[in-house]
C-alpha positions in Angstrom: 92.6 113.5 90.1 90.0 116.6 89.3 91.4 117.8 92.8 94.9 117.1 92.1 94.3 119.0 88.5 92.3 122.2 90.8 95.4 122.5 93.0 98.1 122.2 90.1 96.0 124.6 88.2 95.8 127.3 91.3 99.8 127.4 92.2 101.7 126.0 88.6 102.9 122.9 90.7 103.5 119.9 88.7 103.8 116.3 90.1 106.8 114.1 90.8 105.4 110.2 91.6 106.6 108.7 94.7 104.5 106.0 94.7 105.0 102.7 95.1 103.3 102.6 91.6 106.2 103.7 90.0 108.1 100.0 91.0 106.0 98.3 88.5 105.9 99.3 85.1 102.6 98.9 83.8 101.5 100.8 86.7 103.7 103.7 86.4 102.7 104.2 82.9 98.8 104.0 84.0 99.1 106.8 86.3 101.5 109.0 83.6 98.8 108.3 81.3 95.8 109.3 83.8 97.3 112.1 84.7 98.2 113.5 81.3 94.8 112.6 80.3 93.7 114.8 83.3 95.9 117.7 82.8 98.6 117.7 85.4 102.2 117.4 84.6 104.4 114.8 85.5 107.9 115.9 85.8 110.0 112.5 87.3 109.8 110.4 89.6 111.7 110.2 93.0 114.7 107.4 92.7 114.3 103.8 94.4 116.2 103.5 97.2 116.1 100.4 99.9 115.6 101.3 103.6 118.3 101.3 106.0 116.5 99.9 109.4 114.7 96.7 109.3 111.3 97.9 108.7 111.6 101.2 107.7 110.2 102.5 104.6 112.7 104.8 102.4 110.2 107.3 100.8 111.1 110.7 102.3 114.9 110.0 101.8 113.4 109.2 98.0 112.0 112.4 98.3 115.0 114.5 99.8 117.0 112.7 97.3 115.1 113.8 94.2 114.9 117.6 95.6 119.1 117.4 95.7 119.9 116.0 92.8 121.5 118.1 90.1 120.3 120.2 88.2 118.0 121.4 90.2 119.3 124.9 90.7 115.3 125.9 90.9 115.1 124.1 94.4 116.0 127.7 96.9 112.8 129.8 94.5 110.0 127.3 94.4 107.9 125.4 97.1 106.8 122.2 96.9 104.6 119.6 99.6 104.4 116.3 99.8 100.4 114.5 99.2 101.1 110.8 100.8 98.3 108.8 102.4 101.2 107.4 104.5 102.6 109.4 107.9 105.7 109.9 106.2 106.5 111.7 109.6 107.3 108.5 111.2 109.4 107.3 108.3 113.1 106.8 107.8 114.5 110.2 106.9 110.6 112.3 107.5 111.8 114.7 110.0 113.2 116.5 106.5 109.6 117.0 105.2 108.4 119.0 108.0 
């Protein structure tokens, strides 16, 4: 989380969970808590969605999903990336992160 908090503190970004952390409760309010506690803001969480292919993951449309959704008039002035120990790549909907 220190390096999380080093890169949040060098270009303003701020976090939005996609993890699969944020499906459980408990969990979801650990990491808002660690990473309060470290310093780094939390500003949402991508929606759930289900997959559409049989064993496909949906996170990327999660993702595409979150950056579209109104109000986020911000979206055209800011940058954002995607940390993920997955290959979101080769996920349902990655081709829109690259």
């Amino acid at each position: 989380l220190r390096q999380l908090r080093r890169i949040c503190d060098t270009t303003g970004a701020q976090v939005v969970l996609s993890s699969d952390w944020r499906r459980n409760a408990t969990l979801s309010r650990r990491i808002a808590a660690s990473l309060e506690e470290t310093g780094v803001g939390l500003i949402g969480e991508t929606p759930q969605m289900e997959a559409v292919g049989h064993g496909q993951r949906a996170r990327p449309r999660e993702i595409a999903h979150w950056l579209s959704w109104p109000p986020r008039s911000w979206k055209e002035s800011v940058s954002w990336v995607v940390l993920d120990d997955r290959d979101l790549l080769a996920e349902e909907g990655g081709v829109f992160l690259r």
